[in-house]
mmCIF file of the N, C-alpha and C atoms, coordinates in Angstrom:
data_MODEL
# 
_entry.id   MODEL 
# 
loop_
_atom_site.group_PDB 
_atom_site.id 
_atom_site.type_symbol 
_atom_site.label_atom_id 
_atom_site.label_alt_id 
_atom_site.label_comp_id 
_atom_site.label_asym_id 
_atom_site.label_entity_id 
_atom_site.label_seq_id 
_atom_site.pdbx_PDB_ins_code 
_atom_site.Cartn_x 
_atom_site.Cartn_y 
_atom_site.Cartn_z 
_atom_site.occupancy 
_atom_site.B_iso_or_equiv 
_atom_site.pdbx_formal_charge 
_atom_site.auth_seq_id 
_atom_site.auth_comp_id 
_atom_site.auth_asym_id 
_atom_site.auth_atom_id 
_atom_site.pdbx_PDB_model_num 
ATOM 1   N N  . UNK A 1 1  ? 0.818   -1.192 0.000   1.00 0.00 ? 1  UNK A N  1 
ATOM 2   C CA . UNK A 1 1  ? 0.000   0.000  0.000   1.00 0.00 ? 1  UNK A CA 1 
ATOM 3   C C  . UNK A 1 1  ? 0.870   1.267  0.000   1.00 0.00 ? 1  UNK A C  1 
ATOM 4   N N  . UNK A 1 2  ? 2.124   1.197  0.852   1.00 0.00 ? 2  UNK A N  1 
ATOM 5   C CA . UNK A 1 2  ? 2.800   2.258  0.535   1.00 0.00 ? 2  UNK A CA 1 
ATOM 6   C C  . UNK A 1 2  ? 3.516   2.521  -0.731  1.00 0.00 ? 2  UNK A C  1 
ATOM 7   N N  . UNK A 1 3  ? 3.442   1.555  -1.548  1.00 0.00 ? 3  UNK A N  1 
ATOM 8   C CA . UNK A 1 3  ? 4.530   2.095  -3.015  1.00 0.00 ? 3  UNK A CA 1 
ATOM 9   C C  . UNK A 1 3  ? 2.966   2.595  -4.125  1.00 0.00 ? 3  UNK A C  1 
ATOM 10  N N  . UNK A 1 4  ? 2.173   2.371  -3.387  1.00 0.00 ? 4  UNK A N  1 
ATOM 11  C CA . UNK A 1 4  ? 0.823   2.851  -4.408  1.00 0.00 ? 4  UNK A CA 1 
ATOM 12  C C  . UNK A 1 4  ? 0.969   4.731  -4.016  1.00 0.00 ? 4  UNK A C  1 
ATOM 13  N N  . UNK A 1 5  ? 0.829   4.947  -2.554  1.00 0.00 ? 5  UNK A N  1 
ATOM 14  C CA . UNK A 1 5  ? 0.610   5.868  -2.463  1.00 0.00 ? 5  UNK A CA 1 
ATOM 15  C C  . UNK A 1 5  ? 1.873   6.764  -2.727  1.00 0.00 ? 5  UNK A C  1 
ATOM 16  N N  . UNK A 1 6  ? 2.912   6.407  -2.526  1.00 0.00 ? 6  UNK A N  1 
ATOM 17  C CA . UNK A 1 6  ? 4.087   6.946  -2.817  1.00 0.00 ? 6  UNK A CA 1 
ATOM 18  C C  . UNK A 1 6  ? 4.812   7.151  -4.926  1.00 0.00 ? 6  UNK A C  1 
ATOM 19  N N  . UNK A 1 7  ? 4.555   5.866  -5.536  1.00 0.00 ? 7  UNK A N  1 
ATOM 20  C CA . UNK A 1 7  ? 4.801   6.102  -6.752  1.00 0.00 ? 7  UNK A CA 1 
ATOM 21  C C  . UNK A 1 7  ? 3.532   5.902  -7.753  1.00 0.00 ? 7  UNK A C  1 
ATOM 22  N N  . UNK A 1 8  ? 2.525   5.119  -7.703  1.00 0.00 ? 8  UNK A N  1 
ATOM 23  C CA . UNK A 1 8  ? 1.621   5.154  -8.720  1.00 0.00 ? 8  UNK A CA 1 
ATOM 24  C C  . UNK A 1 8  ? 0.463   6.120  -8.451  1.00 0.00 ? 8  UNK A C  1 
ATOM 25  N N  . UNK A 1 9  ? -0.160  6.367  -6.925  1.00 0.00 ? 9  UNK A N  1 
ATOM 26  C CA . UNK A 1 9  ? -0.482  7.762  -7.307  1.00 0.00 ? 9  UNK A CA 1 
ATOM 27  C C  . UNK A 1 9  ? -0.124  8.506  -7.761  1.00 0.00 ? 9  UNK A C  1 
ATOM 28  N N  . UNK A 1 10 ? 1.066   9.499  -7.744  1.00 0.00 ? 10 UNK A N  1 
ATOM 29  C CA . UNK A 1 10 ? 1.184   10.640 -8.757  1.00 0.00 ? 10 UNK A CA 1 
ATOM 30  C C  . UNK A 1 10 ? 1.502   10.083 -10.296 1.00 0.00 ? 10 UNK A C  1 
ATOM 31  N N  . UNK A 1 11 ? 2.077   9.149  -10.246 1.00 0.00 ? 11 UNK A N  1 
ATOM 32  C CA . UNK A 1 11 ? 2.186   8.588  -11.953 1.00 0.00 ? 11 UNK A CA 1 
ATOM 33  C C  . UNK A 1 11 ? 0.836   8.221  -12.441 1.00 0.00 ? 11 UNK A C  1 
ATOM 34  N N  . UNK A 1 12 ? -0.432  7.874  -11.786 1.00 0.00 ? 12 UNK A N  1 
ATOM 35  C CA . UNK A 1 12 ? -1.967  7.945  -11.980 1.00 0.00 ? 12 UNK A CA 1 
ATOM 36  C C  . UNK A 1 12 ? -2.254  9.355  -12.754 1.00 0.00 ? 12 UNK A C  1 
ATOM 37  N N  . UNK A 1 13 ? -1.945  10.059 -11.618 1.00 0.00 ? 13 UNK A N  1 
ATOM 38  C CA . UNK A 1 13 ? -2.532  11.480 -11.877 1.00 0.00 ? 13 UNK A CA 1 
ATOM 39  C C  . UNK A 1 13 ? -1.481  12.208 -12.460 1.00 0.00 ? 13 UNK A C  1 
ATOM 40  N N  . UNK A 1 14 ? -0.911  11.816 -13.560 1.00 0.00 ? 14 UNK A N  1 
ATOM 41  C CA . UNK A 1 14 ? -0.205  12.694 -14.811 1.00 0.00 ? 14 UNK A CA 1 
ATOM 42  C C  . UNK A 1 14 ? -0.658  11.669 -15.912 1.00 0.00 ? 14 UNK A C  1 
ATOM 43  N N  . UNK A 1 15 ? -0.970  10.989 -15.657 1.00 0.00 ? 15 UNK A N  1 
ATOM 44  C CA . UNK A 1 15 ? -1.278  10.115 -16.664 1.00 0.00 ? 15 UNK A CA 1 
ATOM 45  C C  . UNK A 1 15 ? -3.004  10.761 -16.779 1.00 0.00 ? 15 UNK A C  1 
ATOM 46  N N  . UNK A 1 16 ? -3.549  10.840 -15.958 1.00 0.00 ? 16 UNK A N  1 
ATOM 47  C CA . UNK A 1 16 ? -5.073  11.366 -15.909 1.00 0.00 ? 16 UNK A CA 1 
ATOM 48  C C  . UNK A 1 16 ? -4.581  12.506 -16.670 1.00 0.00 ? 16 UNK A C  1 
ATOM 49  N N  . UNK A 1 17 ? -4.088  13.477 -15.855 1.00 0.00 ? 17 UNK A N  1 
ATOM 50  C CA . UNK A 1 17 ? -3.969  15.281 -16.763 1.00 0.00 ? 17 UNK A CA 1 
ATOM 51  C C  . UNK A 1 17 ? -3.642  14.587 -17.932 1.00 0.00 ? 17 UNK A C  1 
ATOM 52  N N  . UNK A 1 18 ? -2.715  14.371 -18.819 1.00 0.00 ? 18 UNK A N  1 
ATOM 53  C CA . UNK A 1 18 ? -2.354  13.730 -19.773 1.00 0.00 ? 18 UNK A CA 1 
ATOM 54  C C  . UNK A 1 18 ? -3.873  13.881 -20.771 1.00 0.00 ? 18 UNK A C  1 
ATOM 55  N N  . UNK A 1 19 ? -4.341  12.835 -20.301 1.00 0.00 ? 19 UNK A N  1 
ATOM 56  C CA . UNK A 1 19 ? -5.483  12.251 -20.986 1.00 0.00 ? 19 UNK A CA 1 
ATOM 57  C C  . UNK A 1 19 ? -6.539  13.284 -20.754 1.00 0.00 ? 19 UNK A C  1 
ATOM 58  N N  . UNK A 1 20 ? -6.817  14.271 -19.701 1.00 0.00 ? 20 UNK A N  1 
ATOM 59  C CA . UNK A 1 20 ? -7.691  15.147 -19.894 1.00 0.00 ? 20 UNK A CA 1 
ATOM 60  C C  . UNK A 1 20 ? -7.450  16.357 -20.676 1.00 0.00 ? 20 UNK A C  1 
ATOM 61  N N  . UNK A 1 21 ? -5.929  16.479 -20.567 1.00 0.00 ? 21 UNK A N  1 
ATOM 62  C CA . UNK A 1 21 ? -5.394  17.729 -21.799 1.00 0.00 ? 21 UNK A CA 1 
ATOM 63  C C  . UNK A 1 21 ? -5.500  17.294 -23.069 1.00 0.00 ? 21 UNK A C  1 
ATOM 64  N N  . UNK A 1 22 ? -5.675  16.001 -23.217 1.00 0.00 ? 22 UNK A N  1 
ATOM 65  C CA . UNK A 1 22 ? -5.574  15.315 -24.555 1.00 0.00 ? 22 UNK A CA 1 
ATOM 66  C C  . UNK A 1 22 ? -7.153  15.602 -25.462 1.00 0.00 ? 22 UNK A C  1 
ATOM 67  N N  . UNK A 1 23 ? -8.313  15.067 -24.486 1.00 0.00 ? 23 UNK A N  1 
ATOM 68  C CA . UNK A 1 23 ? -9.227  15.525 -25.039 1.00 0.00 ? 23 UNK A CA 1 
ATOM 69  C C  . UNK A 1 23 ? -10.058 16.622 -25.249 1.00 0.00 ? 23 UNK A C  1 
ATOM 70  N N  . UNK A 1 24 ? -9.275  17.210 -24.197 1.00 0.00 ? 24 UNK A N  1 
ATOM 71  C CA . UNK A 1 24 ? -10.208 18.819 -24.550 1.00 0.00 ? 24 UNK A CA 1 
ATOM 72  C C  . UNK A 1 24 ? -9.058  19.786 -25.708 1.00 0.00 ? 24 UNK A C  1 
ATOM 73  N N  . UNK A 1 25 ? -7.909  19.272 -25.994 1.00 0.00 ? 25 UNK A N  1 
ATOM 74  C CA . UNK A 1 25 ? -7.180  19.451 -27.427 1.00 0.00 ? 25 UNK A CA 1 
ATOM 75  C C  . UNK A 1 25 ? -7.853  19.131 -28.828 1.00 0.00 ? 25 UNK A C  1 
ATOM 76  N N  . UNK A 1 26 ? -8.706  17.998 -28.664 1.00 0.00 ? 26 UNK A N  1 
ATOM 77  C CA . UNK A 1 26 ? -8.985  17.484 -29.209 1.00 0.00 ? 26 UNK A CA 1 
ATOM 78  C C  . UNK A 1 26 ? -10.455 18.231 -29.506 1.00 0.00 ? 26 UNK A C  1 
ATOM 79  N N  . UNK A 1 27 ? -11.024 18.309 -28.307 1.00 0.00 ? 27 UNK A N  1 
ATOM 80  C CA . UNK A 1 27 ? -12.439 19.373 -28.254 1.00 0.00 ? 27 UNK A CA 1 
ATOM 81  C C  . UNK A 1 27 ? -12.156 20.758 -29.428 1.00 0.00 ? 27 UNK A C  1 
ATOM 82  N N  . UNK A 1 28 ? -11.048 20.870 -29.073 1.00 0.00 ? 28 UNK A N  1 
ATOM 83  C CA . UNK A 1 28 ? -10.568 22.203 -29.643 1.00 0.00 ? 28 UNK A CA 1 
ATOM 84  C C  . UNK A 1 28 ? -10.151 22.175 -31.243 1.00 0.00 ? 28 UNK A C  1 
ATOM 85  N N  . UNK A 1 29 ? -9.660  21.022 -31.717 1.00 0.00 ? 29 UNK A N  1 
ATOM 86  C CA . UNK A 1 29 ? -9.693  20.822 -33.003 1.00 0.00 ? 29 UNK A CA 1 
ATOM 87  C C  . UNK A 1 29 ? -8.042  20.875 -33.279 1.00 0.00 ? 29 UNK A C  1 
ATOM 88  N N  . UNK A 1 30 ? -7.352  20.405 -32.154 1.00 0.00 ? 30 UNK A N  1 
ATOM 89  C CA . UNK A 1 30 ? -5.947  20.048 -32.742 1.00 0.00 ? 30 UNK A CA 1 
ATOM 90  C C  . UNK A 1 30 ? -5.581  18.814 -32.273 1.00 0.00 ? 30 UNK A C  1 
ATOM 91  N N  . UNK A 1 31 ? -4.186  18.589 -32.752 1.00 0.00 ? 31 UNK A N  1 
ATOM 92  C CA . UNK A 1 31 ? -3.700  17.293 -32.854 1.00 0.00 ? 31 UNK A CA 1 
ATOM 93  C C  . UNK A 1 31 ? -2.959  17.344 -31.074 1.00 0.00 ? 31 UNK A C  1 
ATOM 94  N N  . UNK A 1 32 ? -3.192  15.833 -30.361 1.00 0.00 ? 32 UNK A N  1 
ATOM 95  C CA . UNK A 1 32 ? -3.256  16.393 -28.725 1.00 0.00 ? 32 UNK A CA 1 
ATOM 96  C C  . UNK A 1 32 ? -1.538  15.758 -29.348 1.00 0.00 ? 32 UNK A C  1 
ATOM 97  N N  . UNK A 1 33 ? -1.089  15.024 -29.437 1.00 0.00 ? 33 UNK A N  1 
ATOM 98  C CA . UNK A 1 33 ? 0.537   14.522 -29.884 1.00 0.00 ? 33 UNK A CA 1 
ATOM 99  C C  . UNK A 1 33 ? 1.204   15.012 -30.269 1.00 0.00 ? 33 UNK A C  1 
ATOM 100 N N  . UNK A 1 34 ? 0.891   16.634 -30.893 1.00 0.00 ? 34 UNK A N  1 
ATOM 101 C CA . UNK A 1 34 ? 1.578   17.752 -32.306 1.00 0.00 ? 34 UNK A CA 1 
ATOM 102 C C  . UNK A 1 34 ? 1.768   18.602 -30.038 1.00 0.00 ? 34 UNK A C  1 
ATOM 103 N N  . UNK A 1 35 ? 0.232   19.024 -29.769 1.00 0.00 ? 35 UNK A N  1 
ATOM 104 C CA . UNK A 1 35 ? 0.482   19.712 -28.646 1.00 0.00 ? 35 UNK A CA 1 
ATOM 105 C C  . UNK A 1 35 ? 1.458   19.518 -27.720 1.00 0.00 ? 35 UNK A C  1 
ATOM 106 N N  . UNK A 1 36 ? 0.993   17.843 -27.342 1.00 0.00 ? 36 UNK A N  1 
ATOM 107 C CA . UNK A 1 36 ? 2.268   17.787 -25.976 1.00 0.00 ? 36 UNK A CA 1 
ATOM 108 C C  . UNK A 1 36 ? 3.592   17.623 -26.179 1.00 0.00 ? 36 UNK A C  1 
ATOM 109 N N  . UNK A 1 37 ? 3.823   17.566 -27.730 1.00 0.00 ? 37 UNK A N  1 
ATOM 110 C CA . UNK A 1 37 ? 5.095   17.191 -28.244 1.00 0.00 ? 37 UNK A CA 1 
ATOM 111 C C  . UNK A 1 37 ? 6.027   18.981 -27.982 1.00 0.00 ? 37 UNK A C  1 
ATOM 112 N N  . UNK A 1 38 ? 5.271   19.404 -28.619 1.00 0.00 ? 38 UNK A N  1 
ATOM 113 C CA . UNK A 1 38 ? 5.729   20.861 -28.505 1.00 0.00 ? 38 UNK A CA 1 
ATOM 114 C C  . UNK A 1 38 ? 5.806   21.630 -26.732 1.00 0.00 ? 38 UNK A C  1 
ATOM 115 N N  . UNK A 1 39 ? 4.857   20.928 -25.704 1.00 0.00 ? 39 UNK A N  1 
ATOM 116 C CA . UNK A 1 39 ? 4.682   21.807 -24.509 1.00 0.00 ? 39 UNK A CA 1 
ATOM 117 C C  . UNK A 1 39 ? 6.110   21.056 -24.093 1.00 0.00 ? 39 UNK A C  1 
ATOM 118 N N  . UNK A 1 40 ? 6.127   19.579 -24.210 1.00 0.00 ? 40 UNK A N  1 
ATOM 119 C CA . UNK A 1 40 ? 7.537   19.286 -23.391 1.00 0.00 ? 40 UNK A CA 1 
ATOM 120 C C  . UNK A 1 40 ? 8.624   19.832 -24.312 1.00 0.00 ? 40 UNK A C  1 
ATOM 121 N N  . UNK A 1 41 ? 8.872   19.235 -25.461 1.00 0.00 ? 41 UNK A N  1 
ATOM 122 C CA . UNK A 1 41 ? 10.103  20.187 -25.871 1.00 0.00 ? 41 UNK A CA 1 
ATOM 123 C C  . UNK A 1 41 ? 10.435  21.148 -25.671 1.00 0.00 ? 41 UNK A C  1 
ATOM 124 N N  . UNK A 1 42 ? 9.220   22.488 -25.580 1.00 0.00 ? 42 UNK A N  1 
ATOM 125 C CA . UNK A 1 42 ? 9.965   23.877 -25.581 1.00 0.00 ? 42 UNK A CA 1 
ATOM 126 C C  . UNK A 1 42 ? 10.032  23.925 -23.832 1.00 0.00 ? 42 UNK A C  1 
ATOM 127 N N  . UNK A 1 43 ? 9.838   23.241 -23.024 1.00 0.00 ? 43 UNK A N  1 
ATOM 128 C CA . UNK A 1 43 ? 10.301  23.074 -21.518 1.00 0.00 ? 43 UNK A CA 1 
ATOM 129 C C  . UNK A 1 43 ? 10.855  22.435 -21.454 1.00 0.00 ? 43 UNK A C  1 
ATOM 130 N N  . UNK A 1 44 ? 11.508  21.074 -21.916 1.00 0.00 ? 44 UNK A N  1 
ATOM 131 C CA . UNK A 1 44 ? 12.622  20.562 -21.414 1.00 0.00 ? 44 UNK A CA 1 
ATOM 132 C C  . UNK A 1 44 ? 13.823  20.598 -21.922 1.00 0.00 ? 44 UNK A C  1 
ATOM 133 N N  . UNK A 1 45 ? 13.481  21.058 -23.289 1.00 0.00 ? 45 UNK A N  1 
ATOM 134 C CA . UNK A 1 45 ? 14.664  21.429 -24.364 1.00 0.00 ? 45 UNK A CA 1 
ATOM 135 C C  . UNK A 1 45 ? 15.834  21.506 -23.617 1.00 0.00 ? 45 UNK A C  1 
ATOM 136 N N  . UNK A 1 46 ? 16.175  22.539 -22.637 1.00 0.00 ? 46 UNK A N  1 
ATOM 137 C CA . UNK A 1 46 ? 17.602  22.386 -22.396 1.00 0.00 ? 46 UNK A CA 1 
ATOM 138 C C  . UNK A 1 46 ? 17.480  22.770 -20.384 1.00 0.00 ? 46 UNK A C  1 
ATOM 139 N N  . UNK A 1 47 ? 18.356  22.932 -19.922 1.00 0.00 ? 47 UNK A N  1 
ATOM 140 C CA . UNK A 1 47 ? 18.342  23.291 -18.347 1.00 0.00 ? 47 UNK A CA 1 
ATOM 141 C C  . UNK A 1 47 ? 17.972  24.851 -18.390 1.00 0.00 ? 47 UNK A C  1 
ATOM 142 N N  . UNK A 1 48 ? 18.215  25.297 -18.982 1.00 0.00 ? 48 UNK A N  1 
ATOM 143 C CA . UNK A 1 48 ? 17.400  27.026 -18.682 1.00 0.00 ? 48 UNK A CA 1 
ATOM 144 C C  . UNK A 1 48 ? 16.333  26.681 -18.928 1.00 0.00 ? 48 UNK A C  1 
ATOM 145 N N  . UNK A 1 49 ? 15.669  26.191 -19.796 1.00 0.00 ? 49 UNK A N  1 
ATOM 146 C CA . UNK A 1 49 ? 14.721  26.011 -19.877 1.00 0.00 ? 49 UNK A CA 1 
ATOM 147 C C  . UNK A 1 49 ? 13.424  25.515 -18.587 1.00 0.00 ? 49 UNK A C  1 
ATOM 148 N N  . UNK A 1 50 ? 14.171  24.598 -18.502 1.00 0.00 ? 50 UNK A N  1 
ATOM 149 C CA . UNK A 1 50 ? 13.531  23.996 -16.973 1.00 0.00 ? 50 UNK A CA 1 
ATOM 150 C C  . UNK A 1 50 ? 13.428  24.943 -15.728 1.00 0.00 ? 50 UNK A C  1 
ATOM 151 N N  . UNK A 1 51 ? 14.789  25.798 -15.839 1.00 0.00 ? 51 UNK A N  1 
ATOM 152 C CA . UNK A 1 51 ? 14.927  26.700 -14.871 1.00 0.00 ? 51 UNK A CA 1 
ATOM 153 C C  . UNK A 1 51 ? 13.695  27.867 -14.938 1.00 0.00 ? 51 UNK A C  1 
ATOM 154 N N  . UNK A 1 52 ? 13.091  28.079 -16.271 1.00 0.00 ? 52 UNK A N  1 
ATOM 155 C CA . UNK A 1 52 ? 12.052  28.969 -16.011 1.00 0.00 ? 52 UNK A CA 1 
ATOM 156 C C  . UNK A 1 52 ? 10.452  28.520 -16.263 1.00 0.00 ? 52 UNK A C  1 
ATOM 157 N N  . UNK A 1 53 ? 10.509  26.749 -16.511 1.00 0.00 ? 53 UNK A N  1 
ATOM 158 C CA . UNK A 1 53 ? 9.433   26.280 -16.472 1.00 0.00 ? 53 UNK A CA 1 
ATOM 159 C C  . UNK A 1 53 ? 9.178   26.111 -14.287 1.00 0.00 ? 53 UNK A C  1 
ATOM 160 N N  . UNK A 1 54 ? 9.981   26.021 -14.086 1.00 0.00 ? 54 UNK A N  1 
ATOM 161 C CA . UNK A 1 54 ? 10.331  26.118 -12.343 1.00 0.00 ? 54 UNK A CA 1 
ATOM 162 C C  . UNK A 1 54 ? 9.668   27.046 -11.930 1.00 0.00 ? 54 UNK A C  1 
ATOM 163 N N  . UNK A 1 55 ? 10.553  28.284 -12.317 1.00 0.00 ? 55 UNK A N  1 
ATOM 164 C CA . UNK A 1 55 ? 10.113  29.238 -11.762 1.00 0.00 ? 55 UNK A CA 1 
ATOM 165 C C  . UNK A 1 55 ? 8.921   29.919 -12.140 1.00 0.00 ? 55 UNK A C  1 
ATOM 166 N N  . UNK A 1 56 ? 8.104   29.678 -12.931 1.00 0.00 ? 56 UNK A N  1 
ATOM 167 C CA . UNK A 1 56 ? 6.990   30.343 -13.565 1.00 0.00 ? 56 UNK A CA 1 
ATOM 168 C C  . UNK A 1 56 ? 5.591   29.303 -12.221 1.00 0.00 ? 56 UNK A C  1 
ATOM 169 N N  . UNK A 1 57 ? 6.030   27.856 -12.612 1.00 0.00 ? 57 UNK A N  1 
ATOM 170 C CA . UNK A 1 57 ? 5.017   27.002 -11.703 1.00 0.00 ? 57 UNK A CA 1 
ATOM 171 C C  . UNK A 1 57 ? 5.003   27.127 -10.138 1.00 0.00 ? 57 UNK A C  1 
ATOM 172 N N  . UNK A 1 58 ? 6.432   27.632 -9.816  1.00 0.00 ? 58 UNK A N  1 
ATOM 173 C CA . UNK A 1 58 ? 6.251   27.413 -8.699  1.00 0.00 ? 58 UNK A CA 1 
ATOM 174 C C  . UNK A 1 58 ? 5.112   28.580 -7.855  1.00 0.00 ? 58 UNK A C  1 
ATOM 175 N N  . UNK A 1 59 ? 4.517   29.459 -8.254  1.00 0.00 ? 59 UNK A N  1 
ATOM 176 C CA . UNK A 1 59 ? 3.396   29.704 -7.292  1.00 0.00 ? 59 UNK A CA 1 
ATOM 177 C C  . UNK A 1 59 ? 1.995   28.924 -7.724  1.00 0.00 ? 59 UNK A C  1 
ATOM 178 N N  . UNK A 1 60 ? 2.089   28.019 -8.873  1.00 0.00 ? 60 UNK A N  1 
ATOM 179 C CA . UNK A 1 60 ? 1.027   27.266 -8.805  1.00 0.00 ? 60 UNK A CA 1 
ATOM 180 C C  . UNK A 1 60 ? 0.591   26.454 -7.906  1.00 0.00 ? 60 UNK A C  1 
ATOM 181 N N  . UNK A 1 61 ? 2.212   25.621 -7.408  1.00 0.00 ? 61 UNK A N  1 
ATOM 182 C CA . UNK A 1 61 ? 2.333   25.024 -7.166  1.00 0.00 ? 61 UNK A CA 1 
ATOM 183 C C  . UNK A 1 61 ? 1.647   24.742 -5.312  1.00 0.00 ? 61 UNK A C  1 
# 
């Protein structure tokens, strides 16, 4: 019970967002694979990058 709550809950729930960004992309009339291909690349592309995908989330967070 603890490796559920510790690793497959949150790997659940990105896998859920995933799939809920996917279809309301889709609601919207684009390709959801063209989208997430492009949201991670232009954030993980390189370490600055990350550094201001960081800092932008972190008051979401």
């Amino acid at each position: 019970m603890k490796i559920f709550r510790e690793i497959l809950s949150p790997l659940i729930a990105v896998v859920a967002a995933f799939i809920v960004g996917g279809i309301i992309v889709v609601l919207i009339g684009d390709n959801p694979f063209k989208t997430f291909g492009l949201l991670l690349g232009n954030y993980f592309g390189s370490l600055r990058d990350v550094g201001y995908m960081l800092f932008y989330a972190t008051p979401l967070i």
